[in-house]
C-alpha positions in Angstrom: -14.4 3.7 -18.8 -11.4 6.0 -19.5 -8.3 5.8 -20.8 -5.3 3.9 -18.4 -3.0 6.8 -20.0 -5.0 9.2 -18.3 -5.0 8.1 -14.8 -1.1 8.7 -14.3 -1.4 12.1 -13.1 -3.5 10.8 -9.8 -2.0 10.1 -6.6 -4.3 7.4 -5.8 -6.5 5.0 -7.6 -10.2 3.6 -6.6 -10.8 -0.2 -7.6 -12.3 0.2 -10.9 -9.1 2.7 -12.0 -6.8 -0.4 -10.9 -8.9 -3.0 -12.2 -9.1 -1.2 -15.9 -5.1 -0.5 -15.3 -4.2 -3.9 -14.5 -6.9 -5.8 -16.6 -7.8 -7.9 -13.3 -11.0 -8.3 -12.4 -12.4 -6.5 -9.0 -12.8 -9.9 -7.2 -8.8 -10.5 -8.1 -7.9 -6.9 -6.9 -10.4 -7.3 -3.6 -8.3 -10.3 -2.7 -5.0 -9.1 -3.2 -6.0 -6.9 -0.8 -7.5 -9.2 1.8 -4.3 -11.2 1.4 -1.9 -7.7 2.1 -0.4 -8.5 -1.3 -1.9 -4.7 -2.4 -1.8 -2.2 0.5 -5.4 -0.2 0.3 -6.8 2.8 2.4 -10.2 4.0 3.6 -11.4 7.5 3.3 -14.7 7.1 4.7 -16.2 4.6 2.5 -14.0 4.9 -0.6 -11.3 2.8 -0.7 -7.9 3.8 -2.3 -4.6 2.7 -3.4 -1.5 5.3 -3.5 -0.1 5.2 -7.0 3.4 3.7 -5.3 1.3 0.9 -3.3 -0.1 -0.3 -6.4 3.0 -0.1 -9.0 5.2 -1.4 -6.1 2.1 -4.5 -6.1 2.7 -4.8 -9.9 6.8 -5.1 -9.6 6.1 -7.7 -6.6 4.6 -10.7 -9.5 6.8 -13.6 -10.2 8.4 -13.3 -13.5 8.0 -15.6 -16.0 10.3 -17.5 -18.6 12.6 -14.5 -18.5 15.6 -15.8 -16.9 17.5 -12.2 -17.3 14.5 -10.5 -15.9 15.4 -8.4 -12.3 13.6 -10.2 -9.5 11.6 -7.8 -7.2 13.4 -7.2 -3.8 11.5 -10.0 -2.0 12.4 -12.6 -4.3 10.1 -12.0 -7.0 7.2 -13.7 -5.0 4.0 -11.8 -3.7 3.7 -12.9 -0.1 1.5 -15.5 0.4 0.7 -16.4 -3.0 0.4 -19.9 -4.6 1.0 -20.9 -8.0 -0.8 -23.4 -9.0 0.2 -26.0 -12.2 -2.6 -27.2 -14.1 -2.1 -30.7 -14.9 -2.4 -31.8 -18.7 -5.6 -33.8 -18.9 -4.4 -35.4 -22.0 -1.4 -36.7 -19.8 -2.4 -36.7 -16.2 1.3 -37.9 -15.6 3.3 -35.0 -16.8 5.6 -36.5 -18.8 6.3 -35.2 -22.6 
């Protein structure tokens, strides 16, 4: 695997290059793009992602606990997507 640094001179990535650039796994990536949260292309059988798809993908993620944090343009929501809470198993009711 290379080196993230190197890749920023490329005008599109292949899945491995975002997956290693992201740290998500191919499944995650593969499903952000069935979902159209991550805008892909096909050259013949290689599939692509221009550098602006993908870093526009990355501003599109909720934020977390920073309440001074500038919210993407759509909310700072990826369309479609579901957060999930994991409930405590210790204390199934939530309380503290």
């Amino acid at each position: 695997m290379g080196n993230p640094n190197f890749d920023t001179d490329l005008d599109a990535y292949d899945i491995p290059t975002v997956c290693r650039r992201c740290r998500m796994g191919r499944e995650f990536v593969y499903g952000a793009i069935r979902r159209g949260e991550l805008v892909a292309r096909k050259f013949g059988r290689a599939t692509r992602m221009l550098r602006s798809d993908y870093e526009a993908w990355l501003r599109a993620a909720p934020t977390m606990g920073h309440p001074e944090a500038e919210p993407a343009s759509n909310g700072g929501s990826v369309p479609g997507a579901v957060i999930k809470h994991r409930r405590n198993r210790l204390n199934p009711g939530g309380s503290r």
